[in-house]
C-alpha positions in Angstrom: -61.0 27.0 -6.2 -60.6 23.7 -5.1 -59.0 22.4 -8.1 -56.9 25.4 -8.0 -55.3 24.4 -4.5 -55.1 20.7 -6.1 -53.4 21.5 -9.0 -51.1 23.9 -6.9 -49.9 21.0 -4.3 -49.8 18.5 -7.2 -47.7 20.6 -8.7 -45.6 21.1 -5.5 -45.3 17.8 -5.1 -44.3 17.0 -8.3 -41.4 19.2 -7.8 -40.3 17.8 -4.8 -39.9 14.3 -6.3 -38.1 15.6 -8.7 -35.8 17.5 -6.3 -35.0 14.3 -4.7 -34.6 12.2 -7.1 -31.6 15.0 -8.6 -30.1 14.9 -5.5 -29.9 11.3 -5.1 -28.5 10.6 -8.1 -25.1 12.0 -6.9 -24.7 10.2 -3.7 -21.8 8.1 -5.1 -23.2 5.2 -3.7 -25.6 2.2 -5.0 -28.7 2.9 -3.4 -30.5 2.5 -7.0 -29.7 -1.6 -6.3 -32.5 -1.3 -4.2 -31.3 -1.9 -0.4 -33.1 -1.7 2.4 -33.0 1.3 4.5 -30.2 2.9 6.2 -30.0 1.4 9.8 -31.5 -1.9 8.8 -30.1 -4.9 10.3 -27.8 -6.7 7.9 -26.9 -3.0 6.0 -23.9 -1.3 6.2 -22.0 1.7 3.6 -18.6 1.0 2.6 -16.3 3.9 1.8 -14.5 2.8 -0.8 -11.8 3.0 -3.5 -12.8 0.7 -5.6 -15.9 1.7 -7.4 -14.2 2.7 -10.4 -12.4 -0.7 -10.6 -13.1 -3.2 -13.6 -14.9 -6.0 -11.8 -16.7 -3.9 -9.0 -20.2 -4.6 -9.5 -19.1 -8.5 -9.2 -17.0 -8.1 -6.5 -19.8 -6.3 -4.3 -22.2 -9.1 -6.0 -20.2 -11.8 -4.6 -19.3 -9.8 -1.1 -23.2 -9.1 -0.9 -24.3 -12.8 -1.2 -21.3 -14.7 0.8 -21.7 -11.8 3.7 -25.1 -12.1 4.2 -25.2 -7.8 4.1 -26.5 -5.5 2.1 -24.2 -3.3 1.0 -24.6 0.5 0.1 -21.2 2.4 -1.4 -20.2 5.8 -1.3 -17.3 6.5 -4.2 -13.9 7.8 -1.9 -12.5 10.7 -4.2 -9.6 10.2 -6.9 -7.3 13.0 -4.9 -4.9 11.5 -2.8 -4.8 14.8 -0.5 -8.7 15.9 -0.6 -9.5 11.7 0.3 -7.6 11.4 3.4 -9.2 15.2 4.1 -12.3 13.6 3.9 -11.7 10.4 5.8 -10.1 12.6 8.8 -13.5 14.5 8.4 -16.0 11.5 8.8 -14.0 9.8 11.5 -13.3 12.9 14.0 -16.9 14.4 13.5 -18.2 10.8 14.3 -20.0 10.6 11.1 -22.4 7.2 11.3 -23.2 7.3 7.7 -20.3 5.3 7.2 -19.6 2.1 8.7 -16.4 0.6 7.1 -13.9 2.6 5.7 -11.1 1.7 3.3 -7.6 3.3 4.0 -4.4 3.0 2.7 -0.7 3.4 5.2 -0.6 6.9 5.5 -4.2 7.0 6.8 -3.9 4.1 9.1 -0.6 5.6 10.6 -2.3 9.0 11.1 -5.6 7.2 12.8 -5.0 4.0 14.5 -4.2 5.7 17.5 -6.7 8.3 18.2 -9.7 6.3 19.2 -11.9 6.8 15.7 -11.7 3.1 14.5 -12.7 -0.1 16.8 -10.6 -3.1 17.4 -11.1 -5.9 15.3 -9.0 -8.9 16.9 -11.3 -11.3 18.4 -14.0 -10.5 17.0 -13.1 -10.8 13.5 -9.9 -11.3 13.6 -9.6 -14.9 15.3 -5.8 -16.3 15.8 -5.9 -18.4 13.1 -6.7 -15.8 10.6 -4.2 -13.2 11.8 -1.6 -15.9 11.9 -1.9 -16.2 7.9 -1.3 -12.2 7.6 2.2 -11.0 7.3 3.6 -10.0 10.8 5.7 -7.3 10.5 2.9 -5.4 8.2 0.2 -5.9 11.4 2.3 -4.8 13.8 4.5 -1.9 11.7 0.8 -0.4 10.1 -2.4 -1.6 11.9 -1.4 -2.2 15.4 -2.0 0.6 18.0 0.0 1.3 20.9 -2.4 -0.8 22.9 -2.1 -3.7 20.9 -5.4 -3.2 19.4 -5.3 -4.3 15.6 -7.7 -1.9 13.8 -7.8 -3.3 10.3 -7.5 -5.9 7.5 -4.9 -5.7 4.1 -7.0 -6.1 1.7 -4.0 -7.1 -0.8 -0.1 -7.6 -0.4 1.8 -5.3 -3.3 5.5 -5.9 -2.3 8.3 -2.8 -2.9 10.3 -6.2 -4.8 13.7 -5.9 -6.8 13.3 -6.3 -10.2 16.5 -7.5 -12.4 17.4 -7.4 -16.1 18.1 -11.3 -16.9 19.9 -10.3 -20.0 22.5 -8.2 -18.1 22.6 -11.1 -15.1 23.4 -13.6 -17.9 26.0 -10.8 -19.6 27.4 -10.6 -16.1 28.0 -14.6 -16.0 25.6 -14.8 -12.6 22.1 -17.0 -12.0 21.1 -15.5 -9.0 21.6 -12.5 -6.3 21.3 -14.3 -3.0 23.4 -12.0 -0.9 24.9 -8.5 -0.6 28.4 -9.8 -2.0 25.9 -10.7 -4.9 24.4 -7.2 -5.0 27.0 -5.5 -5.4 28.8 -7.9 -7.8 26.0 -7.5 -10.0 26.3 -3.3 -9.5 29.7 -3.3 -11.0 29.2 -5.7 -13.4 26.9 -4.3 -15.3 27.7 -0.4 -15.0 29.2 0.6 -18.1 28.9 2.3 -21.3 26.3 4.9 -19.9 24.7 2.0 -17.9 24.3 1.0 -14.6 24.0 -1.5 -12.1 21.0 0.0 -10.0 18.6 2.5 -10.8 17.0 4.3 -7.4 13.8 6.9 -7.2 15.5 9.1 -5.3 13.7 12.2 -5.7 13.0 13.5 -2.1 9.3 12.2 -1.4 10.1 9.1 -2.7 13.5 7.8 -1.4 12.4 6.8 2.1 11.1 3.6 0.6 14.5 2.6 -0.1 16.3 4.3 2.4 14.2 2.2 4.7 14.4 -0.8 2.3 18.2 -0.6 2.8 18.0 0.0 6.7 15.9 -3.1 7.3 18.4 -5.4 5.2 21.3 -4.1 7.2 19.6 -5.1 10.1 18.5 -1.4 11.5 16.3 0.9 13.0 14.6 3.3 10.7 13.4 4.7 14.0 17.4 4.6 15.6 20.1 6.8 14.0 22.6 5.8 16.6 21.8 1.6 15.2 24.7 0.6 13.3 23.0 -0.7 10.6 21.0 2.2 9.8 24.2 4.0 9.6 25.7 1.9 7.4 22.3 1.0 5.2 22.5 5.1 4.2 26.7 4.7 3.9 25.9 2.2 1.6 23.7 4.3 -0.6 26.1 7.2 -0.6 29.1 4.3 -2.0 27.0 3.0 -4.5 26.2 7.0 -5.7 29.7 8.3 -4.8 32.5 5.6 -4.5 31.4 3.1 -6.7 29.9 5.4 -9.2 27.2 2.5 -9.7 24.3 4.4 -9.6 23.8 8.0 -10.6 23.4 10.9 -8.5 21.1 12.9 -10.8 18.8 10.6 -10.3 17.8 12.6 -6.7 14.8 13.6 -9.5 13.8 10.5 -10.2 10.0 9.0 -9.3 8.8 6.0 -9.9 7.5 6.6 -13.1 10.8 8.3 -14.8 12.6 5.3 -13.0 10.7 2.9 -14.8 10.5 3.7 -18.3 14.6 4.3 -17.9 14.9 0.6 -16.8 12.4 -0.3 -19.7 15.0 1.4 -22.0 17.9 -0.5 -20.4 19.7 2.0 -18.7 19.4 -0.1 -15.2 20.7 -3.7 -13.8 18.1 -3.8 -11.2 15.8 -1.9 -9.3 13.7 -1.5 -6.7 9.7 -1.5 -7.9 6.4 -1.7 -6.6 3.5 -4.0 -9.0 3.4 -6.7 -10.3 4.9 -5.8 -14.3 1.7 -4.3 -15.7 4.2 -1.4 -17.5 6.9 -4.2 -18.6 4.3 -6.6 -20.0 2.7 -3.5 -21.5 6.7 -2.4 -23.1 6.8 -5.7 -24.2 10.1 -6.7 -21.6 8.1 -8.7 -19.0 9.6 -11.9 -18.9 11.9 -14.7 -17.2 14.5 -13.9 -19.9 13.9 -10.1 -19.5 12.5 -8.2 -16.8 11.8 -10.1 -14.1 11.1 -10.2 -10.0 13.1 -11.9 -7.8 13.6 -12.7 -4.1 15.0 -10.2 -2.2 18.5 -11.1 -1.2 20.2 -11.4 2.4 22.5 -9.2 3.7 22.0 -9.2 7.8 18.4 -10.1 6.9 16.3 -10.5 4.0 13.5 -8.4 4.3 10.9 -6.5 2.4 8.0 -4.1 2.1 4.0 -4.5 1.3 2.0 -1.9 1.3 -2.1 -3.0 1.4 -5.4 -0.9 1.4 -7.1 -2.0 4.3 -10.8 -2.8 5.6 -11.4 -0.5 9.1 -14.5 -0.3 11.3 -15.8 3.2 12.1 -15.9 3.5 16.2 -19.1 5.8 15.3 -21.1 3.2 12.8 -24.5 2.4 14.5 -24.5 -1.2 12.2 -21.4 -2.9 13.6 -22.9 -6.4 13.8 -23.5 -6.0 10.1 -20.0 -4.4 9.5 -18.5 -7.0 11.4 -20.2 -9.7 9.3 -19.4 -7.9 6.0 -15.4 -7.9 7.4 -15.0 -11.6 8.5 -16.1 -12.0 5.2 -13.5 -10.1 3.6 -10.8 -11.4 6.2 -11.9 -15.0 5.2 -10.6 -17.4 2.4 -13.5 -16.2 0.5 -13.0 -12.8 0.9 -9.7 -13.4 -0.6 -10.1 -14.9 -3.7 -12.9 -12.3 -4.6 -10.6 -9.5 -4.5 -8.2 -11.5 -6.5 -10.3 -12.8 -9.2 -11.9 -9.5 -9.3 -9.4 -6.9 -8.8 -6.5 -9.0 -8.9 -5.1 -7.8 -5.4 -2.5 -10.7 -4.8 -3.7 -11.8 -1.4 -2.7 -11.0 2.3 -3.2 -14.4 3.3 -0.5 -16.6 3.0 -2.6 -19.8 3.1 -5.4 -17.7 0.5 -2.1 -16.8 -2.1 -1.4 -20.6 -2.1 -5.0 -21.1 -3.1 -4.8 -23.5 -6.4 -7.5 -20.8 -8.2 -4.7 -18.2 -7.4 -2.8 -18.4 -10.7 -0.3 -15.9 -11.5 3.8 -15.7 -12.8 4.4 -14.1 -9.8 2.9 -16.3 -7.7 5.9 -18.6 -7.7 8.3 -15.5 -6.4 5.6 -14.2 -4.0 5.1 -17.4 -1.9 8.9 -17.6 -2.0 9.3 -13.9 -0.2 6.5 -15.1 2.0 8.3 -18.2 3.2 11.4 -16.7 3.6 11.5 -12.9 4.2 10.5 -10.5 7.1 7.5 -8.3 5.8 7.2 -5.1 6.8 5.2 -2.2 6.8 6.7 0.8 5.9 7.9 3.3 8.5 5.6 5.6 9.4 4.7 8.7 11.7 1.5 10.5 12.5 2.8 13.6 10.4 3.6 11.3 7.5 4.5 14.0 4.8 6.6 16.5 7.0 8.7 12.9 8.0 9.2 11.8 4.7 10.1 15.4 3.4 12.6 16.4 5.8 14.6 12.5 5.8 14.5 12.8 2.0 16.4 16.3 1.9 18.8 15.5 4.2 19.6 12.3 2.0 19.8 14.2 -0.7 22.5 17.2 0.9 24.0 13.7 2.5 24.4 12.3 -1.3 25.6 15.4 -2.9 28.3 15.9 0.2 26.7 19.3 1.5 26.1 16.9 4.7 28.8 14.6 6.7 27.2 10.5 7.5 27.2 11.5 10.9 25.2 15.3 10.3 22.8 12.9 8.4 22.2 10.4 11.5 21.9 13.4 14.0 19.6 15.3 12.1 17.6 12.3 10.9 17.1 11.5 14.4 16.1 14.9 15.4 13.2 14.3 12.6 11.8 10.9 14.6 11.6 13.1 17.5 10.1 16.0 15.9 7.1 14.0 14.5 7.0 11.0 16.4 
């Protein structure tokens, strides 16, 4: 009988073990590299992006030994929609499981205000280290109201212009400096089914250059009564409309058809996020083919980055740790492991000069960063809705269902909506 009850609770046991060790096994995170336990000192989880990523398991390698933490990973899912879902969930329900969160501009505009994610100037982010990050992004993306800067780009990815050199040399120019430039170059080159500027202009996606536009006319994508933003979109609408150098049907246009129609030579110049990877990969990458360049001045000379960016969970019971893990990844270090890793081009102006940062774009990126405003892209809480409802009335505004100043009044009746 006694062997009976043994055999039963080995048996139990057994099956318990085996339970756990099924349910572990789809955590998403690296507790198999044998860390600590959960609330130890120097431990913290990273939600993260990145665990996918060629050059992961010596990124966290690096981070693990240079930060002095231990550091478990849960795997942030693919979906663009069901990730910020679950990022809203584990910062309102004031989740501890997680301690440091990445988030990309959507996210950070939709939480940096509501108390969910702790201040990090000061304590990680000293003056001399925030003075090496572009400006404009801090303020425009990870600044709250209060002044309080909640997070860290881990990258710069600049929304750059991009030029054909074979049509710039066909069009007997070396350089666009200027607007005069800009548009020289439009109506140069836009003939024969070709044309000076290709725009993704499909509805969700136009705000980046509508904005774009806005901020080298020296607006307000905020103010529809600025003068600049009013003649930023009346500039748009000549290029489409008067000009003709530009195509309206490209309203349907995303990045990715926008792309492969430059590829086929169908564009001067546009406006592009990346660094190449699909010209080098068409085999039209190339100082004497598709190439970036400086954006050019018309009231200013100004462009966008966007960044993923390190935040601190207000509910994580490990913030010494977290806050060791993120000087780390603000520091020169911290840099140069995400570039040599993940080749995210860094935030840090004095980290990009780095001699082990070696790139062709590195000679046009430190050129932007020396001489052009960096922004961060404008913004609301209700990001979507805000992007949604500017993009169709460009479009009606393109397409002439809409007078300029229907546009202006209605765009400004958006800001108010969902500011």
């Amino acid at each position: 009988m006694q062997k009976k009850s043994l055999s039963i609770i080995a048996i139990i046991t057994t099956l318990i073990v085996f339970i756990a060790a099924c349910s572990s096994s789809n955590t998403g995170s690296n507790t198999e590299k044998g860390n600590s336990k959960s609330g130890a000192k120097d431990e913290i989880t990273l939600y993260t992006i990145q665990s996918t990523t060629p050059g992961f398991d010596e990124w966290l390698k690096e981070a693990e030994e240079k930060s002095g933490v231990k550091i478990k990973w849960v795997a942030a899912p693919t979906d663009s929609d069901t990730r910020q879902q679950k990022i809203s969930t584990i910062l309102s329900s004031g989740d501890a499981t997680v301690d440091v969160l990445e988030i990309n501009d959507e996210m950070a505009t939709s939480f940096k205000n509501t108390g969910w994610l702790d201040s990090l100037q000061g304590s990680v982010l000293t003056d001399d280290i925030m003075d090496q990050f572009p400006q404009g992004y801090m303020k425009d993306m990870l600044t709250t109201t209060n002044e309080d800067v909640i997070g860290i780009p881990g990258y710069s990815g600049y929304l750059a212009l991009w030029v054909d050199q074979q049509k710039l040399d066909e069009a007997g120019m070396t350089s666009i400096e200027n607007k005069d430039d800009f548009v020289k170059f439009m109506k140069a080159t836009t003939k024969d089914g070709q044309y000076g500027y290709g725009g993704s202009w499909e509805k969700t996606y136009v705000f980046n250059e509508i904005a774009t536009f806005v901020n080298l006319f020296g607006g307000d994508y905020y103010d529809w009564t600025n003068e600049g933003s009013r003649e930023a979109v009346k500039f748009m609408y000549d290029m489409a409309n008067t000009w003709k150098v530009t195509p309206v049907d490209q309203l349907a246009d995303k990045y990715e058809q926008m792309n492969q129609k430059f590829i086929d030579g169908k564009y001067g110049m546009v406006l592009m996020w990346g660094t190449g990877n699909d010209y080098r990969e068409a085999g039209r990458y190339g100082l004497d083919q598709i190439h970036m360049i400086n954006m050019p001045e018309f009231e200013r000379r100004a462009i966008f980055t966007d960044s993923w960016s390190y935040v601190l969970n207000s509910a994580s019971k490990n913030k010494e740790a977290a806050e060791k893990f993120l000087k780390y990844v603000a520091s020169e270090e911290g840099g140069l492991n995400g570039w040599n890793n993940f080749s995210r081009y860094p935030a840090r102006a004095d980290v990009a000069s780095n001699e082990e940062v070696t790139s062709d774009v590195k000679e046009v990126y430190t050129q932007i960063q020396q001489t052009a405003e960096i922004n961060g892209r404008p913004m609301l809480p209700q990001t979507m809705e805000f992007i949604n409802e500017i993009g169709t009335l460009f479009h009606n505004y393109i397409q002439d269902k809409i007078t300029l100043d229907d546009f202006c009044a209605k765009a400004q009746e958006a800001v108010e909506k969902y500011k």
